[in-house]
Residue, then its C-alpha position, 0 to 999 in steps of 0.5 A: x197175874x196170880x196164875x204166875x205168882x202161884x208158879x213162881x211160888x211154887x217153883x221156889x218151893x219145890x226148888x229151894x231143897x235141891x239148891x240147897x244141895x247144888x250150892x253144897x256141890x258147888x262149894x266142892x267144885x270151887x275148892x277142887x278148882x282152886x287145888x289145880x291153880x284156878x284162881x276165882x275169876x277162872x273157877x266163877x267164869x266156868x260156872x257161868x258159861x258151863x254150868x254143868x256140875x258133873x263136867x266141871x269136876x270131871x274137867x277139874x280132875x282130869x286137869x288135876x291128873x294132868x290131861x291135855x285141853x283135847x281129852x278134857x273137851x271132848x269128854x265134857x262134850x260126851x258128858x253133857x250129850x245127855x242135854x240133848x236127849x233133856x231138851x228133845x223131852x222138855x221141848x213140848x213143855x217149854x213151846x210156848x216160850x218160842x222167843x225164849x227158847x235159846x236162853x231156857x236151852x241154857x238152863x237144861x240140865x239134870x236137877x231142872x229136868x227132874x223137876x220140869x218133867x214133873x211139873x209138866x206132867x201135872x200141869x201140861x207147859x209150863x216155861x216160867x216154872x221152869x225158867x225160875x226154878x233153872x234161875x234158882x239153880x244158876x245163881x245157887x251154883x255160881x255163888x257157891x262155886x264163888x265161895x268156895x273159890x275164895x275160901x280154897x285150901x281152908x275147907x275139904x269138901x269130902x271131910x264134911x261129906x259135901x261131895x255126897x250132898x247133891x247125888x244123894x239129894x238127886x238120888x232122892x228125886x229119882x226115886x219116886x220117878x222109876x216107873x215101868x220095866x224100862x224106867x226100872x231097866x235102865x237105872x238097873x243097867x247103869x248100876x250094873x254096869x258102874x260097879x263093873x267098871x269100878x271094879x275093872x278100874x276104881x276111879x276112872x273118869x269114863x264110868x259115868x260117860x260109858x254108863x250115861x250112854x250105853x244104859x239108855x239103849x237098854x230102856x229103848x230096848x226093852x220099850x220096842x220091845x213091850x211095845x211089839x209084845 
């Protein structure tokens, strides 16, 4: 019993900075969703089954700058392949849960993969570390795509900087994590190639899926590589 009270203790903590930012970028998809006559109902709704920052907005803009229902699925489909790749790594760390598997599949994304790859690395599985800090990240997210739902046209997210809150936050926990050339490699290769691609074309909603798929293949590379050298 104090073993899980320590692990929801420390999944609070070490959670709590990043939901911080979520909610901020929460706030931003909920007044951008508003701005494409979502009313709050619809805007909450797609943060309870999507849950999936990045596709939302990206769903949001591409809806905006009026794209059909086909293109915004099937780009939020490539944008959200990543999770895959998310759960295959996580999968030994989330084992013991066999009867919960299905429901922390849910809760696979970014921010708490960052933080369970840490945890199991330190510590071996760990699913109820996980399940909570994904339920802090939930909440935090459709409470903040509510608020800013409700509050609409009254607020622009890029004003206060509230679009920028969660990468830089994100960015931040990347950071102590690029270890190893192929680490390194990747995040070079996907740097590289966004500014390209915005140089070719500024703003283009594909940067982001052609570089989440295309510099992985670069750290595959150069890790067959060191691994036959």
């Amino acid at each position: 019993m104090e073993q899980r009270k320590a692990t929801i203790r420390t999944a609070c903590v070490e959670a709590l900075p990043l939901a911080i930012a979520i909610a901020a970028y929460g706030l931003s998809y909920g007044v951008l969703a508003t701005q494409v006559d979502f009313n709050a109902l619809t805007a909450v709704l797609m943060s309870v089954l999507v849950f999936s920052g990045s596709a939302q907005l990206v769903a949001v803009a591409m809806l905006a700058g009026g794209a059909g229902l086909t293109s915004v699925l099937l780009t939020v489909v490539l944008l959200n392949l990543r999770n895959l790749l998310y759960g295959a790594a996580l999968a030994d760390g989330l084992g013991p849960a066999k009867k919960w598997t299905s429901l922390l599949a849910f809760g696979i994304t970014d921010e708490p993969f960052v933080l369970a790859s840490s945890r199991f690395q330190k510590v071996g599985p760990d699913p109820l570390y996980f399940a909570v800090v994904a339920g802090i990240f939930y909440i935090a997210w459709i409470f903040s795509s509510l608020t800013g739902a409700l509050i609409g046209d009254h607020l622009d997210p890029q004003k206060f900087g509230l679009d920028l809150a969660f990468p830089v936050t994100f960015a931040a926990l990347l950071v102590p994590g690029l270890k190893g050339k192929p680490v390194i490699g990747t995040a070079l290769a996907a740097v590289l190639m966004a500014l390209c691609l915005e140089w070719f074309k500024p703003g283009n909603e594909l940067t982001i899926i052609i570089t989440g798929l295309l510099a992985p293949l670069v750290g595959l590379f150069m890790h067959r590589r060191s691994d036959h050298g």
